[in-house]
C-alpha positions as CSV (number, residue, x, y, z in Angstrom):
1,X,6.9,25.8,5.7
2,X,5.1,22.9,7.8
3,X,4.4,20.0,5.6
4,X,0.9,18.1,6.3
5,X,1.8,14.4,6.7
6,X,-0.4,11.1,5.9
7,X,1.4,8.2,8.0
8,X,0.6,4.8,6.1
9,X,0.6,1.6,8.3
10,X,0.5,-1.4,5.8
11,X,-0.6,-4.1,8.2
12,X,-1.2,-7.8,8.0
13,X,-2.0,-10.2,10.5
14,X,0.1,-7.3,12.9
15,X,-1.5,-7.7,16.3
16,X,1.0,-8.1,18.1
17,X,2.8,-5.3,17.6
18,X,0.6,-2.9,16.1
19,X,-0.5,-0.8,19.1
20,X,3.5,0.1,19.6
21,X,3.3,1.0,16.0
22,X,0.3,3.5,16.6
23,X,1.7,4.6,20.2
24,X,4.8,5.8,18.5
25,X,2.8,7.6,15.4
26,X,0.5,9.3,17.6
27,X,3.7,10.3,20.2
28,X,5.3,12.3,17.3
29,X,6.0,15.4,18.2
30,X,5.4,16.3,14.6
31,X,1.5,15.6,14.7
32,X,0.1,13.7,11.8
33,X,-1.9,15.2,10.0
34,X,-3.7,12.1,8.8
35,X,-3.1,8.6,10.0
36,X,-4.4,5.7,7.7
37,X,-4.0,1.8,8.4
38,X,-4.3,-0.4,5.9
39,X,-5.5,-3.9,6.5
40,X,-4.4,-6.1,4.2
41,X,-6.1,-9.4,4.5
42,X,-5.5,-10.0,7.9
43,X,-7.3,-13.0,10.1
44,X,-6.5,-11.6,13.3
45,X,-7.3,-8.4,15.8
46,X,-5.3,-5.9,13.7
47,X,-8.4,-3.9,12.3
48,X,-10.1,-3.9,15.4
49,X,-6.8,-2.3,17.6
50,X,-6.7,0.1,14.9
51,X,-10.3,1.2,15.2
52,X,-9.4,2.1,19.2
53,X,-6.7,5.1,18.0
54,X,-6.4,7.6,19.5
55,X,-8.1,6.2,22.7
56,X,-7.9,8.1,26.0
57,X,-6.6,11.2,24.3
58,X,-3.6,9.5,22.6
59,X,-0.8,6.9,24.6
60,X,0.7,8.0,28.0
61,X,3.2,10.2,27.0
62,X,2.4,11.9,24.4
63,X,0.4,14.6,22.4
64,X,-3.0,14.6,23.4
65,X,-5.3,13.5,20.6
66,X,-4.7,13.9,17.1
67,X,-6.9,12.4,14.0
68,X,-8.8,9.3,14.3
69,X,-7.1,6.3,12.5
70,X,-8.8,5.5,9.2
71,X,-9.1,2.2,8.3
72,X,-8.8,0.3,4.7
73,X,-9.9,-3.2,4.6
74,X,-8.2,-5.3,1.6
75,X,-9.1,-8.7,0.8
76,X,-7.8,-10.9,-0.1
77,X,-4.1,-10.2,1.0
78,X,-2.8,-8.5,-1.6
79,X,1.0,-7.7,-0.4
80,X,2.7,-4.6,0.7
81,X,2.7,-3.2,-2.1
82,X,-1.6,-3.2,-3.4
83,X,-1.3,-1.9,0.9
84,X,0.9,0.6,0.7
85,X,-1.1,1.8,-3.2
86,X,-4.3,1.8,-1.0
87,X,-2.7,4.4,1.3
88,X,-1.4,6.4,-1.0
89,X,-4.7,6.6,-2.6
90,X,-6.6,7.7,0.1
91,X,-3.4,10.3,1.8
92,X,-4.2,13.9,1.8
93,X,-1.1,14.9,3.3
94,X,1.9,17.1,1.8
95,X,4.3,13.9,2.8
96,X,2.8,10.4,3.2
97,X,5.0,8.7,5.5
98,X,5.3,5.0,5.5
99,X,5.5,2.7,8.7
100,X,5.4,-0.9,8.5
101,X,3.4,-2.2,11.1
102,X,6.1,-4.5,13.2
103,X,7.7,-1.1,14.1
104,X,7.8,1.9,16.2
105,X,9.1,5.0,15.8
106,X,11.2,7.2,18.1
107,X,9.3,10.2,19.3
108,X,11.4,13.0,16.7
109,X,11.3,10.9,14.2
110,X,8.8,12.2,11.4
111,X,9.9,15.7,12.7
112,X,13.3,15.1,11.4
113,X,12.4,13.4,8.5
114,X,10.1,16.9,7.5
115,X,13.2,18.8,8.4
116,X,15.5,17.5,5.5
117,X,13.3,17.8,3.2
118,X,11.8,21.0,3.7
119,X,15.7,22.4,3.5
120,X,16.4,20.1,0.4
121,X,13.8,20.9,-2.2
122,X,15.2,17.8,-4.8
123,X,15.0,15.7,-2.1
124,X,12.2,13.0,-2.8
125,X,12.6,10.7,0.1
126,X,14.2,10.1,3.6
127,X,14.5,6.8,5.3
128,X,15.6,5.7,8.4
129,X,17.8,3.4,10.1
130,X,16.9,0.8,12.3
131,X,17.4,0.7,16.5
132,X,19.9,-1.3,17.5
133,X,17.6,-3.0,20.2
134,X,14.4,-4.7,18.9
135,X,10.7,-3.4,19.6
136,X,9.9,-6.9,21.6
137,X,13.4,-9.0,22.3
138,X,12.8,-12.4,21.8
139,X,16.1,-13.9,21.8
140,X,19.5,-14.3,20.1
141,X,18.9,-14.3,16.8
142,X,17.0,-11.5,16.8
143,X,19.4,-9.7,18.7
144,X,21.6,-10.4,15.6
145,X,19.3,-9.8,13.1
146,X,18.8,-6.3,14.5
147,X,22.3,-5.8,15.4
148,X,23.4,-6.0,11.8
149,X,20.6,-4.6,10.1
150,X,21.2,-0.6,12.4
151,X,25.0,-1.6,11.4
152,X,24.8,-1.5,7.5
153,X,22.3,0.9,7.4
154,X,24.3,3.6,10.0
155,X,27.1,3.3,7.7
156,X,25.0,4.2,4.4
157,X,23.9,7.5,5.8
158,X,24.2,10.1,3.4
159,X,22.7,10.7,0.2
160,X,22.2,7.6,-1.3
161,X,20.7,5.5,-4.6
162,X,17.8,3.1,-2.9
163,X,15.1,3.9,-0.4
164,X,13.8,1.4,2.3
165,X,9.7,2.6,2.9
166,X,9.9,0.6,6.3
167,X,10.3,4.1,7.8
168,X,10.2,6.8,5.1
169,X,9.2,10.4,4.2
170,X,7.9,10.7,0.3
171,X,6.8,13.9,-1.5
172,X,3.4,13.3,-2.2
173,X,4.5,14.9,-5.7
174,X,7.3,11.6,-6.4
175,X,4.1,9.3,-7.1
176,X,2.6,11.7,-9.1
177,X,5.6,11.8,-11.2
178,X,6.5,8.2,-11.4
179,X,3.9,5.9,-10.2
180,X,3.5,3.5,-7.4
181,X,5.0,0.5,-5.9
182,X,4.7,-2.6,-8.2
183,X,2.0,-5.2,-6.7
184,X,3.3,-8.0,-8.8
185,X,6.1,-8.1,-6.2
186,X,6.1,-9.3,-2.8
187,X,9.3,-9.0,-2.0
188,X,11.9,-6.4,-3.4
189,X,9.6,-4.2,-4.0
190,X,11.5,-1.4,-2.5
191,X,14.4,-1.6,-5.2
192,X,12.0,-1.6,-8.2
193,X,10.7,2.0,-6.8
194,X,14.5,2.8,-5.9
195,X,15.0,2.7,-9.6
196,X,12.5,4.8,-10.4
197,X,12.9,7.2,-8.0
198,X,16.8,7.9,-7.8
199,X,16.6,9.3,-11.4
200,X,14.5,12.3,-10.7
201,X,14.7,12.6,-7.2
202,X,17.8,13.0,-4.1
203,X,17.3,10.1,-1.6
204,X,18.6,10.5,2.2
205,X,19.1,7.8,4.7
206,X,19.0,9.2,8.1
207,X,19.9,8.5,11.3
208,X,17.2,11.1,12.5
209,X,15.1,8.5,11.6
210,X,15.2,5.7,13.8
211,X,12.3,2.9,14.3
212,X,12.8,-0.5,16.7
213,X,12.0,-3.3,14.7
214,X,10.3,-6.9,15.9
215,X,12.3,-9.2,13.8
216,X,12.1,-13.1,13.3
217,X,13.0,-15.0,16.4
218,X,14.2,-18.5,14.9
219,X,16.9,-19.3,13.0
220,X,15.0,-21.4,10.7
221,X,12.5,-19.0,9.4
222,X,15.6,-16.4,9.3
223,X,17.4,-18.5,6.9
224,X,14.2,-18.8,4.5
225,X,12.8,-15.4,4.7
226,X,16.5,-14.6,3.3
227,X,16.5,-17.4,0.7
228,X,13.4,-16.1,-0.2
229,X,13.3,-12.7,-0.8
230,X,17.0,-13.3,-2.3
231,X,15.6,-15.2,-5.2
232,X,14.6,-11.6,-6.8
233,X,18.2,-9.8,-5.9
234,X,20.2,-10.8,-8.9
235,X,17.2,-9.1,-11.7
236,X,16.9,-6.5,-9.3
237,X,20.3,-5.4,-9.0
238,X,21.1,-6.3,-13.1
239,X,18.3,-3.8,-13.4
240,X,19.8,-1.1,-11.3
241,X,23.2,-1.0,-12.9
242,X,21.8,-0.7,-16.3
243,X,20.5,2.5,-15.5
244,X,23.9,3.1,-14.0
245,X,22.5,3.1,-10.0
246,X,24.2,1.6,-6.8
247,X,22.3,0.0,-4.5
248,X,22.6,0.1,-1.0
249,X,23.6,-3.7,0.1
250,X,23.3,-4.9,3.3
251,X,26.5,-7.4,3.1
252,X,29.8,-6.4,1.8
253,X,31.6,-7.8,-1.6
254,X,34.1,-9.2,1.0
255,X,31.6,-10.8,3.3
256,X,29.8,-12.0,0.2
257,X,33.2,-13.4,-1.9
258,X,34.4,-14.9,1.7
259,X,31.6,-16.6,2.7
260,X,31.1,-18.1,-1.3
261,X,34.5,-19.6,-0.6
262,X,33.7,-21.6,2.0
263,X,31.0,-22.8,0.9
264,X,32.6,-24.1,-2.0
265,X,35.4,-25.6,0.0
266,X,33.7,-27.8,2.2
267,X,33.5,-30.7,-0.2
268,X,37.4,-30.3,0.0
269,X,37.8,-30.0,3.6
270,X,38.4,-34.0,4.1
271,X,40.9,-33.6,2.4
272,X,42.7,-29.8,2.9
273,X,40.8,-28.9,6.2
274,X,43.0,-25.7,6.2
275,X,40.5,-24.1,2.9
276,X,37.4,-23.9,4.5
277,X,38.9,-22.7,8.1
278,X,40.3,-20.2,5.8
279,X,37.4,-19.0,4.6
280,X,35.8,-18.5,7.8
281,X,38.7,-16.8,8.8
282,X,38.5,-14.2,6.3
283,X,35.1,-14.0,6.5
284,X,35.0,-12.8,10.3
285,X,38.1,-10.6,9.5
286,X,35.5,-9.3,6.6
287,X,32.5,-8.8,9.2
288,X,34.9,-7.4,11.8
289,X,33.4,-4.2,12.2
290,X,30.1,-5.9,13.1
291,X,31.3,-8.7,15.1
292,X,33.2,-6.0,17.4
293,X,29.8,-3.8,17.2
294,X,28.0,-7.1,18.8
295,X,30.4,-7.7,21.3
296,X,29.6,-4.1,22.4
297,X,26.3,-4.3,22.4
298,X,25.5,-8.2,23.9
299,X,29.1,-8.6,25.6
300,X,32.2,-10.8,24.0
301,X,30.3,-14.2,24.1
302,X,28.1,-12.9,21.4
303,X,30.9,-12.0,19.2
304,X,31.3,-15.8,18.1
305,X,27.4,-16.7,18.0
306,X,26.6,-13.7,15.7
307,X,29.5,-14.6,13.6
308,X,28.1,-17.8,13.1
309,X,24.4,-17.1,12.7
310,X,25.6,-14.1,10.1
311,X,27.5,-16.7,8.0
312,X,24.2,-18.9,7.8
313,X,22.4,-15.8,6.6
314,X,24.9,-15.1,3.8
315,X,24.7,-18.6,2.7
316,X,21.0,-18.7,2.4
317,X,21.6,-15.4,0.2
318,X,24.1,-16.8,-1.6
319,X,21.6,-19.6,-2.3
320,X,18.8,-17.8,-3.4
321,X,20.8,-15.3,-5.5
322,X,21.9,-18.3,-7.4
323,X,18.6,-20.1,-7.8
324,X,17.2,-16.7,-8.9
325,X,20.1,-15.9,-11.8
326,X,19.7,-19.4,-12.9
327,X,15.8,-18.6,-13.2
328,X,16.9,-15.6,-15.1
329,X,17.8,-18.1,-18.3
330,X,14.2,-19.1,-18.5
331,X,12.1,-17.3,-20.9
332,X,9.7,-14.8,-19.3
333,X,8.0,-11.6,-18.8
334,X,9.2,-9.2,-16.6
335,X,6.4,-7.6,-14.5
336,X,5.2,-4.4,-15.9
337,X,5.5,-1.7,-13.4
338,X,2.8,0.0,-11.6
339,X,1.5,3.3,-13.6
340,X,0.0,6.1,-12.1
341,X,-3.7,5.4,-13.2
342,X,-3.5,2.4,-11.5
343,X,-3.4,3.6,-8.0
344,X,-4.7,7.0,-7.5
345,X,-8.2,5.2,-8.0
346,X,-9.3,4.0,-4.4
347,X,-9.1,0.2,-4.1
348,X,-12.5,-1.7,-5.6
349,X,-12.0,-4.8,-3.8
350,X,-11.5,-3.0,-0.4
351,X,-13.5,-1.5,2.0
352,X,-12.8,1.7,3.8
353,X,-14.2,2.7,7.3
């Protein structure tokens, strides 16, 4: 059996990077059988770079041709999520698989992804890992950022209890069953899905499936994308272990506990000195795995950088983990999760060439 595929490129404001997205898609050696790009409110060049694929016969490289990219206008921005509906919505494929738009694919990649799920028929989704080099390198921190996010993933592969859709394979037939992604969420929208998902269907993460990633470049913006999107962890994972689910994390308990220990130190350290350069201590004998991984990768001098900028990532999600449980005392209404009726319908406020 030879599954058709609809590859979904949720795209906003993705100009720089979007033609290596669409190189890699139409390089597959699994042809697509549809490939849709949805523009989601963008300001820049992004619809008009994907209105050029395939140009010349498809990039150097690889397969010649394949079917013209369709494009689906949304505006305003309405998130990943409304994009990735609008895709779904309009895929005629077997297997829609999703790409986000600041990635490319290696060449085997939906080919691999069709292969594990054609020989596992309860198998909903596969996901990928990320490369551990980035699609544009633009410095040290996102070396590091990177670095640790092919690390945690690599050593989750297996059969697992959340799906990333950054790279992923989805049975067509999982949304029929259990809806879309949830547009009232901007971030952590993958987990909400997850916990939908994991009770019906087997979820894979592969190393198979491998996409490079351009990641944030400056530690600043680093530190608040991960304050930001941590704000939503602590509901999201309270929800997941009611229904009795794991999550896959990216940091472990002990990085997590080490790194909360120093923080809550340093007030002390005038006084003992020797608790918070115990904390750090533990916490780099916690994250030794990776710090030896970057020291392989970017040579010893990295070790210590990555250490540090790693323990400024953990306190920002530390942070926001916090802010968000305290939040969770606050009477409220949980978002209401995206039904079925509300996506197959093609998008009214977008526009479709």
């Amino acid at each position: 059996m030879t599954f058709s595929v609809t590859v979904v490129v949720p795209a906003h404001n993705a100009a720089r990077t979007l033609s290596a997205c669409l190189d890699s898609v139409y390089a597959q050696t699994h042809r697509p059988h549809q490939v849709i790009v949805v523009d989601d409110g963008s300001t820049d060049a992004t619809a008009r770079i994907a209105e050029r694929y395939p140009a010349d016969g498809g990039p150097a490289g690889g397969p010649a041709g394949g079917p013209p990219c369709e494009l689906i206008r949304l505006w305003p921005n309405r998130g990943v999520s409304a994009a990735r509906n609008a895709g779904i919505a309009a895929a005629t494929g077997e297997v829609i698989f999703f790409l986000d738009s600041d990635e490319a694919l290696t060449p085997d990649s939906v080919a691999n992804a069709l292969e594990i799920l054609e020989k596992d028929p309860e198998c909903g989704c596969v996901h990928g890992v990320i490369a551990p080099e980035p699609l544009f390198d633009d410095g040290p921190v996102e070396r590091y950022r990177v670095l640790h996010a092919h690390w945690w993933r690599v050593r989750g592969v297996g059969v697992v209890e959340t799906a990333f859709f950054a790279q992923a394979a989805v049975r067509r037939e999982v949304f029929e069953r259990i809806g879309g992604f949830d547009e009232s969420l901007r971030d952590s929208e993958d987990l909400e899905l997850s916990d939908r998902l994991a009770p019906h269907y087997r979820i894979v993460l592969t190393d198979r499936v491998v996409a490079h990633h351009d990641e944030v470049e400056r530690l600043g913006p680093l530190l608040a994308e991960t304050y930001r999107r941590a704000l939503v962890l602590v509901p999201a994972l309270a929800s997941a272990r009611r229904g009795g689910r794991r999550n896959l994390t990216a940091n472990s308990p002990a990085s997590v506990a080490t790194a909360a220990f120093t923080l809550a130190s340093l007030p002390l350290a005038g006084r003992w000195p020797v608790l918070p350069a115990a904390g750090l201590a533990a916490f780099c004998a916690a994250n030794a795995g990776l710090l030896r991984f970057a020291a392989r990768r970017h040579g010893a001098a990295f070790a210590p950088y990555a250490a540090g900028v790693h323990f400024l990532v953990v306190g920002s999600l530390l942070t926001g983990a916090g802010v968000g449980a305290l939040r969770m005392l606050r009477p409220g209404r949980r978002p209401v999760p995206v039904t079925p009726t509300q996506w197959t319908a093609p998008p009214t406020t977008g526009e479709r060439n």
